[in-house]
Each structure stands twice: as structure tokens, then as C-alpha cells.
C-alpha positions, 0 to 999 in steps of 0.5 A: 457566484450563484447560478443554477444546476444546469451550470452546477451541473457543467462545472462538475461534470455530474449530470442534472439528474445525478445531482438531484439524486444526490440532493434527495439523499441529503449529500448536499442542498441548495444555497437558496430556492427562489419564490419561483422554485428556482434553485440556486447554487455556489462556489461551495456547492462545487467544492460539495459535490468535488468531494462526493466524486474524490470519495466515490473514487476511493470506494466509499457508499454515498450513505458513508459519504452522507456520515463523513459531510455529517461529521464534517460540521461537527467539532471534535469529530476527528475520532469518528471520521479517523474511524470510518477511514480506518475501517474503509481502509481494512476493507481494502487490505482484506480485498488486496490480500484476496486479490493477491491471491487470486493472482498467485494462483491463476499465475501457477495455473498459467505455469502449468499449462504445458504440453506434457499434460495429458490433454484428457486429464488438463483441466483435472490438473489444472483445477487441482486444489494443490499447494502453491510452490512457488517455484512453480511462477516465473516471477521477478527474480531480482530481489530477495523478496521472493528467495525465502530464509534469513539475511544478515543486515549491517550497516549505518543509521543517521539521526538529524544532525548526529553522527552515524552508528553502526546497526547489524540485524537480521532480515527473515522472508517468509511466503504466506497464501500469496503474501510476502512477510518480510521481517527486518529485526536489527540492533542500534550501536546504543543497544536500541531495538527496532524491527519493522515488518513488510506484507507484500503481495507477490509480483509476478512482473518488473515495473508492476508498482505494487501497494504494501502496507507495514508495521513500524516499532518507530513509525507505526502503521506505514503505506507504500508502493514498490517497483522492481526494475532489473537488478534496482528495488525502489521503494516509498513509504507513509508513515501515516501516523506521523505524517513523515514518508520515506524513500528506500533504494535496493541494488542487487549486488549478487544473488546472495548480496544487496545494499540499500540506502533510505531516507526519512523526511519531515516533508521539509528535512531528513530526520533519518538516514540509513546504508547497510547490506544484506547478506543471505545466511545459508542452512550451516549458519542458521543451524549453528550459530 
């Protein structure tokens, strides 16, 4: 189907200027230009600017577009655009990292407007450039997440069509400038390792769905979202690297007791299911064991 940039214009929702615009910065042109000087466009002309729109939403610069459409037409390319997504995507991890910092500390300056202030000396107070303690925030007490120290993990993995083994390992928390690094290290019954580490920035609410990113000695690179609601933790992962996701259940059993179960999946069937407990392990035992 052809038709001109007024109809372009309202099947895409981009104004006729904007398009023009997009048209002289080469982003995409024409399927044909008329002896009249008519330009005319089609189906693909669409699915052109859809594109331009979707990678505006997710931050790119129309000069970074204008690179991946470039790349798009070029075999063997998968290196160069995996690159510019790599990049783009450790752009927002710096701005996640920051912003979750910004959040942590306006919520302590929040926690510390109090009406013992002396109101002459509150914004000296307020300002201060002060360690974070984190119990200074009220936050979402429910998990582990925001108790530092170690736990200790046991329970049982299952691979596809195999039968479960028993693992055991330890779960250390530890808070950093507004991030939560959360270390799972365990032992499989085979006497495999595995150990895979959370970066998680601090939620202050319940049902707050929360980015994290992690790193996997199985998986590799994993993404995800995390939501807290009462004593329930529910999480989803990517396994980037692989294509598979996951989908993990915490239950808070008692403040120094949680269980979880998790499955990972093809997309079409598990290939990995887990159940263990955490149990917090006190100053005694880490000191003498």
C-alpha cells in the first residue's frame, strides 16, 4: 500500500515535520518521489519510524538510531549493534546506581525531619554530609534484604528429568552506597559449585517493582524486577545470555527464617527447579565456625 506523509504521518502518530526531520537526518527515506515531487511511502515506511519511536523510548539518540538501521542492513553485523545495546545498557546501570542513591539519601533526610531539631540549626542538620545508617529509613522490613550478615542455605535443586540433590551454602547481605549486594555461594550434592550475586537498590515501599541486575556462574549476566508484598518477596529474572527467565518465591517464615522456591525455563519447559531455606546465622557461629 502507498500513500503520502500526511497518512504516514497518521498511521504513526509523528507529526509531518517530525518526519521531515527524521527524513534529513537520514533515519529513513522515501519508497519513491514522484515527477510531481510527490513523496511517497509504504508498509515498511511504518515499521521505519515504529522502530525510530520504540528506540527513542528506551533512550537511544536519533544519531544512535541512524547506527543500528545502518547496521540493520549489514550482514554479520550482530557484534556491532550487541555492542551499542551493551553500552546503552551500562549507561542505565550507572544512572540506576546514582539514582538509587539519591533516593536513599533524600529518604534519610526525610527521616530526619523531626521536631527535635533545633529549628535554627535544621538545615545544618539536614544537609549534613553524614554517613547513611540505614536504620535511619523506614523501609520494607519483610525480607532479608535489608538485615545485613550471613544466612545459611539448604535445600534441593532439580535439573530436567533428574531427580533432586541436596545443596547447602551460604547467602551473605551486605549494603553499599544505596545498593544491596546479596551473595548467594552454595555446594551441590555432586560437589559442584555455583554462586550468583544480586545488585539491588534500596526499596523504601511495598509493591515498588524494582530493576536489578545479577551475575550468574551458570547463567551469566541476569535482569530482572522484584517486588515486596507483606511477608511474600517475588521475583523474575532474564538470563540474557541464554535466552531462558526464571521466577523465584520468597516467604518470610520468621525474622530469622525464609523459604524460597524458583523455577527456570526454556520459554517451552523447566530446566531447573529449586527449594531451600534461609537461616540468619548470628555473630557465635560466624566467629566460631
Amino acid at each position: 500500500m502507498e500513500f503520502k506523509i500526511g497518512k504516514l504521518a497518521e498511521k504513526t502518530g509523528v507529526n509531518v515535520d517530525t518526519l521531515r526531520y527524521y527524513e534529513r537526518q537520514g533515519l529513513f527515506k522515501p519508497h519513491e518521489r514522484k515527477q510531481n515531487g510527490y513523496r511517497i511511502y509504504t508498509d515498511e515506511s511504518i515499521k521505519q519510524i515504529m522502530f525510530i519511536k520504540k528506540a527513542q523510548s528506551l533512550g537511544f539518540s536519533l544519531s544512535e538510531i541512524k547506527q543500528l538501521l545502518q547496521f540493520n542492513y549489514q550482514p554479520g553485523a550482530c557484534n556491532e549493534i550487541k555492542e551499542i545495546l551493551k553500552n546503552k545498557s551500562g549507561q542505565y546501570g550507572k544512572y540506576l546506581a546514582e539514582i538509587a542513591h539519591v533516593k536513599r539519601t533524600l529518604d534519610v533526610m526525610e527521616a530526619r525531619c523531626t521536631p527535635e531539631q533545633e529549628n535554627r540549626q535544621f538545615l545544618d542538620y539536614l544537609f549534613a554530609d553524614k554517613n547513611v545508617d540505614a536504620s535511619e529509613l523506614v523501609v520494607c522490613r519483610h525480607t532479608y534484604l535489608f538485615e545485613t550478615g550471613d544466612w545459611k542455605l539448604t535445600g534441593t535443586v532439580a535439573q530436567e528429568n533428574a531427580d533432586s540433590v541436596e545443596i547447602e551454602g551460604i547467602v551473605s547481605v551486605q549494603h553499599n552506597d544505596g545498593m544491596w549486594n546479596v551473595s548467594r555461594e552454595f555446594t551441590i550434592a555432586d560437589g559442584s559449585n555455583a554462586d550468583i550475586n544480586f545488585f539491588i537498590p534500596a526499596i523504601p515501599l511495598e509493591r515498588d517493582v524494582t530493576k536489578f541486575v545479577a551475575d550468574c556462574s551458570t547463567f551469566g549476566e541476569v535482569i530482572g524486577s522484584i517486588l515486596f508484598a507483606g511477608d511474600n518477596i517475588f521475583k523474575n529474572y532474564e538470563m540474557t545470555e541464554h535466552g531462558f527467565k526464571a521466577h523465584e518465591h520468597m516467604k518470610k517464615l520468621s525474622s530469622e527464617m525464609y523459604e524460597s522456591s524458583g523455577v527456570v525455563s526454556n520459554g517451552e519447559k523447566a530446566i531447573l527447579k529449586w527449594d531451600y531455606k534461609l537461616k540468619k546465622l548470628n555473630e557465635h557461629f560466624m566467629t566460631t565456625h
